[in-house]
C-alpha positions as CSV (number, residue, x, y, z in Angstrom):
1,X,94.9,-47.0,44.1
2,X,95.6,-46.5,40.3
3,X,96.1,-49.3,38.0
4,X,98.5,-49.3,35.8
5,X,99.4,-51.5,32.5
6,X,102.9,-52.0,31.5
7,X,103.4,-53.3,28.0
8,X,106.9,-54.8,27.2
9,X,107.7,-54.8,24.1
10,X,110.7,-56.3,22.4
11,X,112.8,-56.0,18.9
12,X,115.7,-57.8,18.4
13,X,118.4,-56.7,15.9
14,X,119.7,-60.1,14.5
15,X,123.7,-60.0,13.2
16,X,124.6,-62.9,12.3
17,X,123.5,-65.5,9.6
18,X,121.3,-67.5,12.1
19,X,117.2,-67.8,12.2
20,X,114.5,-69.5,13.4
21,X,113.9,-73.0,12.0
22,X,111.1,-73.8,14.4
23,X,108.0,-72.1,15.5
24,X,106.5,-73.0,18.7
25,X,102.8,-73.1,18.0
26,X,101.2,-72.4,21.4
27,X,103.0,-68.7,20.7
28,X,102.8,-68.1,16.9
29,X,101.5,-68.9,13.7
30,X,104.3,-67.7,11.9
31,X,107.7,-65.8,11.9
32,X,108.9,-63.6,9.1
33,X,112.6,-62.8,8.5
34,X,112.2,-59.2,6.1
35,X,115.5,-57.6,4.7
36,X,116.3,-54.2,6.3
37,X,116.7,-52.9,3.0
38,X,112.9,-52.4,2.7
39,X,112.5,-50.9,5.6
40,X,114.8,-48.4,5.0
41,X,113.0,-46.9,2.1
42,X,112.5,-42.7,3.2
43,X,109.5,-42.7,0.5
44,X,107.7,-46.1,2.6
45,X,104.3,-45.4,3.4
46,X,101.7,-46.5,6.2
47,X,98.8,-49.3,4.8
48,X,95.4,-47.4,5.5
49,X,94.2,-49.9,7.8
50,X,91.2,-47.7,9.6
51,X,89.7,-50.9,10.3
52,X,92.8,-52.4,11.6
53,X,92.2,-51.4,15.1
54,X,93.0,-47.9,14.4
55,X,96.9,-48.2,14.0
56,X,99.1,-47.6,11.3
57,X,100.8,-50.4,9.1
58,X,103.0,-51.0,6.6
59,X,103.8,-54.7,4.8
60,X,106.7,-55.8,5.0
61,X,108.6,-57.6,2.1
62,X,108.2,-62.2,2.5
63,X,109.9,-64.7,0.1
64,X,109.0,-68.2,0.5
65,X,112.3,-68.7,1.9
66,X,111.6,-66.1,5.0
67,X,108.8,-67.7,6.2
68,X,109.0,-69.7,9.2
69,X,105.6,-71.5,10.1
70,X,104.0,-73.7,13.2
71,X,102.3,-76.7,11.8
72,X,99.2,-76.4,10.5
73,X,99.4,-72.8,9.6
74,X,98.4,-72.3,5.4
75,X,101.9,-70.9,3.9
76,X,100.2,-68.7,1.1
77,X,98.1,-67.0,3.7
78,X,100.6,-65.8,6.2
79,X,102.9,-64.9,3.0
80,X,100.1,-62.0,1.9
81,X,99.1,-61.0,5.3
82,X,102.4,-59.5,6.9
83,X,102.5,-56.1,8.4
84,X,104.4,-54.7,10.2
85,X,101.7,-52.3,12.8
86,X,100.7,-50.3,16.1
87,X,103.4,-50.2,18.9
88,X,106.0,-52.4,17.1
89,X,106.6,-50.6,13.9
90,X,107.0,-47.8,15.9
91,X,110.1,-49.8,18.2
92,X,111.2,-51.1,14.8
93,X,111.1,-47.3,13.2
94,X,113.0,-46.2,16.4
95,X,115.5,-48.5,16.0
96,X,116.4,-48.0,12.5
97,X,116.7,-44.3,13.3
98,X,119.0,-44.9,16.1
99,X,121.7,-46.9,14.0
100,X,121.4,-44.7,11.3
101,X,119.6,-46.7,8.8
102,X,116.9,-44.3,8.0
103,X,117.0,-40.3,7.5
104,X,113.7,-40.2,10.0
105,X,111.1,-42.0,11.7
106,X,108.9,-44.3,9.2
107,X,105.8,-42.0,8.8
108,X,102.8,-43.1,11.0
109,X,99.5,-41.5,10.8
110,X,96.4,-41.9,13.1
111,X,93.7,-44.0,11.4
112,X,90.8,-43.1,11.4
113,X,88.2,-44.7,12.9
């Protein structure tokens, strides 16, 4: 037989006023509540991240007030290391699409290796 990999991935549109208050350790380091506004710029362009396991990034917009962290985890680290990359920003980019928040997909390149 053939095997086969499913990957299930999942992005939530939040509308209402609620987030996260606490992160769960044993599944992240860190959660990251980013205005749609800067996602929705038609000019944004992909981080060159060759090195980055050859996928396409962007970063995404953090105040100190949007950052949700597990205990432990250094707060101005996580705040300067927040992309947005590979198969998610492509759901996200999808999804802003689809309700009509962008013109267009968010432009993705292949890195190279």
């Amino acid at each position: 037989g053939i095997d086969t990999l499913v990957v299930a991935c999942r992005v939530y549109l939040q509308t209402g006023p609620d987030s996260c208050r606490r992160i769960d350790p044993h599944e992240v380091a860190a959660a990251l509540w980013t205005p749609l506004a800067g996602l929705e710029e038609p000019a944004i362009e992909p981080l060159d991240w060759g090195a980055f396991l050859g996928f396409s990034a962007i970063r995404l917009l953090c105040g100190p007030d949007d950052l949700f962290l597990a205990e432990g985890t250094d707060k101005a680290a996580a705040m300067q290391n927040f992309q947005l990359w590979g198969l998610t920003l492509s759901l996200v980019s999808d999804l802003l699409v689809a309700v009509g928040l962008r013109p267009g997909p968010i432009p993705i390149r292949a890195a190279s290796m």
